[in-house]
N, C-alpha and C positions, 0 to 999 in steps of 0.2 A: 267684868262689865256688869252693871248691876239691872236688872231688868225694870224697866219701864214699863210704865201700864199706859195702856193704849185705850180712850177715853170710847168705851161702848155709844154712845148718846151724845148727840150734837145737840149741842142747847138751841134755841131760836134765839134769833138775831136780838130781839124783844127784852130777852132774859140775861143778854150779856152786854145790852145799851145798858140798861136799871142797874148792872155793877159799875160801870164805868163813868169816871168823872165826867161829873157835868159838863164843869169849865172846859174838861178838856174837847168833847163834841161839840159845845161851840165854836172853840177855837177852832177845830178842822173846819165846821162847815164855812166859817170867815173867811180862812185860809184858802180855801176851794172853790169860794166865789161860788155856790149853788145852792139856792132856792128853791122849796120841793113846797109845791102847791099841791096837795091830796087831798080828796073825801069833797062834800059840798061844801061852797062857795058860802059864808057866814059871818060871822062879826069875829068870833075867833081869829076863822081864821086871813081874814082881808090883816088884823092887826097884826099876827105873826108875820104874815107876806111882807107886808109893806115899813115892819119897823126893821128886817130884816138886809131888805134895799137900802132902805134910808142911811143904815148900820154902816154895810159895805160901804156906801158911797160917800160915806161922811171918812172913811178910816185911806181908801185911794178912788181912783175912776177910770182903774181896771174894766173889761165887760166882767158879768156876772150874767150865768147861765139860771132859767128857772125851767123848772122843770113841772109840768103838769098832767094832772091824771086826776079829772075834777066831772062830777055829771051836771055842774053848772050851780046856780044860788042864786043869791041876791043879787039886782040888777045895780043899788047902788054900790055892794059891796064890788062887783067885779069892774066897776066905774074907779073907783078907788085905789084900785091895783094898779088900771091902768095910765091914769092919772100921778103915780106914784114914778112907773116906767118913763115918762115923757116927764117928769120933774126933774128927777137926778140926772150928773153929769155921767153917770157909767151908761155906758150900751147895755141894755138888755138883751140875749136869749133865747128865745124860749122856744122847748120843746117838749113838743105834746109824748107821754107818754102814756098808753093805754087810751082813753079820750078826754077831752075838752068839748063840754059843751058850753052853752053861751047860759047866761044868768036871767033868770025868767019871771023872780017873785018881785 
């Protein structure tokens, strides 16, 4: 039996996304119907959220979960999102994860 080395260091999750195919992370988060809204509420990222939705809902209208963990932003950009949720035919979701505050600028 030939010995195996047994990896001293866990790489972060970070460093082993950056090797991993693109295509293929998209594909799962498609496949998974989940939507991960993080950090403030901004033009990034309302356009990542919402072409996101629109992606899923264009492809079936399965629900899709999102998931949030946001200290809030822009009031029109969180208009947007929701606006986005009450457009398409999939059920939205969502669960707050860590907190959700409301959009203030």
């Amino acid at each position: 039996m030939k010995d195996k080395k047994v990896p001293t260091e866990v790489q972060p999750i970070k460093e082993v996304a950056e090797k991993m195919d693109s295509k293929f992370l998209v594909d799962l988060t498609i496949k998974s119907r989940k939507v991960y809204l993080q950090g403030v509420i901004d033009e990034g990222t309302v356009k990542s959220v919402t072409e996101e939705l629109m992606l899923m809902d264009s492809i079936n209208h399965d629900p899709i979960t999102l998931f949030i963990n946001s200290p809030g932003g822009l009031v029109t950009g969180t208009l947007s999102i929701i606006d986005t949720m009450e457009l398409i035919k999939s059920e939205v979701h969502t669960v707050v994860v860590g907190h959700a505050c409301s959009g203030l600028h």
